[in-house]
N, C-alpha and C positions, 0 to 999 in steps of 0.2 A: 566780512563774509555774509551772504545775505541766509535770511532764515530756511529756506529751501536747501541750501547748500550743507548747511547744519544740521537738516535732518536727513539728508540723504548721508552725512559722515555718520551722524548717530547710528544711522541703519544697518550701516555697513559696520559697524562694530558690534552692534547687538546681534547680528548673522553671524558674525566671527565665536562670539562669544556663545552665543547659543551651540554653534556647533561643540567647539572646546567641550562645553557639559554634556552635549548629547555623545560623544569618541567616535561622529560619524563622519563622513568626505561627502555626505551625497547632497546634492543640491547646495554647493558651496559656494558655486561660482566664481568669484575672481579671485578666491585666496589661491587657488592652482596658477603657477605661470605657465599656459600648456605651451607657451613660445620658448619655455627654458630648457636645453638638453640636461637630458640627468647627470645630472653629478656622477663621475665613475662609471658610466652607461659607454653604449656602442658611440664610437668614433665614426666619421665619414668613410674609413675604408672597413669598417664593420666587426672590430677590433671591442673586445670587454674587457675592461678592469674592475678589481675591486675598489670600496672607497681603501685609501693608503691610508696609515697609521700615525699617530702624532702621540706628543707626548702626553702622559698623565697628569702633569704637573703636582703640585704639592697640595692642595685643597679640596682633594676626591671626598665625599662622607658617604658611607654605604650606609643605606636604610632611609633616601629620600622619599617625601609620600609620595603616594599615588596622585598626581593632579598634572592637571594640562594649565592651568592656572601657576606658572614659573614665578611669575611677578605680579604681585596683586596688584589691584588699583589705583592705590594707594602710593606702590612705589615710583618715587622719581622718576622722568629719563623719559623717553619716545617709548610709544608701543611698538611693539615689534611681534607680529605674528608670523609662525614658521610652519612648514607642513613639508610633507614629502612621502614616499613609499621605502618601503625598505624590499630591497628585491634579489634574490640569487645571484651565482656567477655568472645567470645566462642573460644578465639584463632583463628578464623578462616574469621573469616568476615572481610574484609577490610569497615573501614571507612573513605567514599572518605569527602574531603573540611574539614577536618580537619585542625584548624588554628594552627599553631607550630610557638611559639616564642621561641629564644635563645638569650642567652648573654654569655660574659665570661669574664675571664681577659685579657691583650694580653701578649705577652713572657717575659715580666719582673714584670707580678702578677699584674698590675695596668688595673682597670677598668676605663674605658671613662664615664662619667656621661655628658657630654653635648649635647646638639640638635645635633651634627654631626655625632650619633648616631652609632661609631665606633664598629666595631665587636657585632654587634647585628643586627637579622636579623626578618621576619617574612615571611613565608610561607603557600602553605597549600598542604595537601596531594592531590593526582590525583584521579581517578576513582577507580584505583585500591589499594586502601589507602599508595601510596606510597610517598616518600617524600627524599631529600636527599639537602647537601650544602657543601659549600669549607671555609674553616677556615683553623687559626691555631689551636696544641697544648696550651693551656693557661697554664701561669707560676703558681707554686704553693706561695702564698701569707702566711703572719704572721698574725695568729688572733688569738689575745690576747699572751698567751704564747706555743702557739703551730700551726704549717704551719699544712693549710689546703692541702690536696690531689689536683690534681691538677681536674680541674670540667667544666664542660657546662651547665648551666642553661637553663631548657624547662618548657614553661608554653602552656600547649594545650587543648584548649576547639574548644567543640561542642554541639550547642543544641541537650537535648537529653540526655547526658553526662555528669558526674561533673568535674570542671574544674581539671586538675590535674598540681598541680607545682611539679618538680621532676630536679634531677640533676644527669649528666650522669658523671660514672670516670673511672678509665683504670688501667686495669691488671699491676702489678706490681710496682702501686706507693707506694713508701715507706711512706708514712704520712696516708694511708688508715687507718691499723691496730690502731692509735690513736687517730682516728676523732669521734667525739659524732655523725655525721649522715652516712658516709662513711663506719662508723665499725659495724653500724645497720644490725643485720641479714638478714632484708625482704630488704638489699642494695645490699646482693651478685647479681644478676641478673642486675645493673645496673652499672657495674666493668664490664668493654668487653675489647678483646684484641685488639690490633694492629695489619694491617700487612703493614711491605715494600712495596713502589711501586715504588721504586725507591732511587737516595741516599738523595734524599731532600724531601720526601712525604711520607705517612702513609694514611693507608683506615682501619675505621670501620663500624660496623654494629651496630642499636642499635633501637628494632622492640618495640612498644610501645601497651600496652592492656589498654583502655581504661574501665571502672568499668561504666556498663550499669543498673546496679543491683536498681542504687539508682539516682534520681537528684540530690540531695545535700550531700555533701560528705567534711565535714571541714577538712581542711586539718590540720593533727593532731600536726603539729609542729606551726602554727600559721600563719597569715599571715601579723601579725602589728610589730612583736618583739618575739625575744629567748632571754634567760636565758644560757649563756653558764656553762659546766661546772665549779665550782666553787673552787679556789685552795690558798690552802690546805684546804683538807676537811677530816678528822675534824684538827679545826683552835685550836690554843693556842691564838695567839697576833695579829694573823693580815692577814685577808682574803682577795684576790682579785675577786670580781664580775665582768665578764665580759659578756655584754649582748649587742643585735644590736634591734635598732629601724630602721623598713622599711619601713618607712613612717612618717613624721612629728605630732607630735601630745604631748600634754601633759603628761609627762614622772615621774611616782613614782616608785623607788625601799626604799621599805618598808619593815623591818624586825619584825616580829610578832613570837609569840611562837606557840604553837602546838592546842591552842585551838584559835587561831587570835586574838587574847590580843595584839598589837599595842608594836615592844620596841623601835625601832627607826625608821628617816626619811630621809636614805641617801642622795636621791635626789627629788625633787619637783618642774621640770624645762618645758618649753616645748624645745622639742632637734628636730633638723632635722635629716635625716635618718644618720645609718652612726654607725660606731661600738664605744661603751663606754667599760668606767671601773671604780670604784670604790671600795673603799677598808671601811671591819667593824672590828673596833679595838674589838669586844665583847664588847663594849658601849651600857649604854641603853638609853636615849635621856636625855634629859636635867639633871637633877644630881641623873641620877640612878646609874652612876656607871656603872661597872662591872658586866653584863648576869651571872648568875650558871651555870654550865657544866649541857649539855643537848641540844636537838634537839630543831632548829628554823626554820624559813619559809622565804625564801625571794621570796619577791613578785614585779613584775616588771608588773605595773600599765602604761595602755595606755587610756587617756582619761576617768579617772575613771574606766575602764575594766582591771579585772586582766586574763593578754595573757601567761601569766609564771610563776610557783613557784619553787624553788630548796629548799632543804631542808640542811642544814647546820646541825654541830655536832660540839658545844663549849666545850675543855678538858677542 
């Protein structure tokens, strides 16, 4: 790389970063993609959504600092600079002081869960609902029997607004197409590209619509515990359940028949957060024996509350 080229990279990271400290948009220049449609924004027949909803996963810490600085300098992994607006249901309104949490992994897929509260950050949008921060790329991690896509975790409330948890992923990861939330229809829009900014950094854009329509809005994947897909399904001899608790709490996965007839009691434990797995031989609890071929319910109990069912298919 020749020395010119080095410092025009340099430059362009000290612009980034100066912004970052200063929580301004203005005179940013290239970190904006003005060629990228918003995320969640107006369609070509002039159609608005809000951004859709993802899971919480098990790793949430409430009380990240205040910094646009996600990933210090220090850590591993490609920079990865992000920005965006955060904007009503009408696509158009900026919503300023908009609170944006993120998390992630760091480049070898492991998340920091301690008070040192590493690569997790908390911000809030400007006046003109904008908002941006400096990380890395996060590694893609093993859950259960299949790597997840690689992801950023955003939880952003506003009164006024229902909270919305949602997880942002990136054009051309090969694990999207196999992920139960990543290969979600209403997730196309929250898959944005990349571009170079040089030979060690990357800038996206990733604009946020906010669903003003309703105060309460449960977020449809849960926010105590999933049910991941269940494999093999349908089972002959021997099934693996794999589900995550995100949040500590008394834990039952129960399998019941189609009309909630009670057949067995895999687990009855309190778990901290944290991803499980368990496996149903087609056992029915105490000397039932062997289930008949046919549809079952497994049910993944949180404090007494059932947060997930999957449905099973016994040959």
């Amino acid at each position: 790389m020749s020395e010119n080229k080095k410092r025009v990279d340099a430059a362009g990271k000290l612009d980034r970063r100066h912004f970052l400290q200063a929580g301004s948009l203005l005179g940013l220049g290239s970190l904006l993609l003005t060629n990228k449609v918003l995320a969640g924004t107006a369609d070509t027949k002039g159609d608005c959504a809000p951004t859709t909803d993802d899971i919480l996963g098990p790793y949430y810490l409430p009380g990240s600092p205040n910094t646009s600085m996600v990933a210090q300098e220090s850590e591993v992994g490609t920079r990865l600079f992000l920005s965006g607006t955060i904007l009503s249901n009408d696509c158009l309104t900026p919503v300023a002081g908009a609170k944006i949490e993120v998390w992630q992994a760091n480049d070898a897929a492991v998340y920091d869960t301690s008070q040192n509260f590493n690569l997790r950050g908390t911000m809030y949008s400007d006046e003109n609902g904008l908002y941006a921060f400096e990380s890395i790329v996060p590694g893609a991690y093993l859950n259960g029997s299949q790597y997840r896509p690689k992801h950023i975790h955003y939880k952003v409330t506003k009164p006024g607004f229902p909270d919305l948890v949602t997880q942002l992923y990136f054009e051309g990861d090969p694990y999207i197409a196999a992920d139960p939330w990543a290969s979600q229809a209403d997730a196309a829009l929250r898959i944005i590209p990349l571009a170079s900014i040089g030979d060690e950094a990357i800038e996206g854009q990733f604009d946020i619509v906010l669903d003003g329509f309703t105060s309460i809005k449960p977020n449809r994947f849960g926010l105590d515990g999933d049910v991941l897909p269940i494999h093999p399904n349908p089972m002959r001899d021997l099934a693996s359940i794999h589900f995550n608790v995100f949040r500590e709490a008394r834990v039952e996965v129960v399998i019941t028949d189609t009309d909630g007839r009670e057949i067995v009691t895999l687990i009855n434990a309190t778990k901290p957060q944290g991803r499980y797995t368990v496996q149903w031989d087609g056992q029915a609890g105490g000397y039932g024996g062997a289930v008949a071929s046919g549809t079952y319910l497994v049910h993944l109990r949180m404090n007494g509350q059932v947060v997930k069912s999957q449905r099973i298919v016994r040959q």
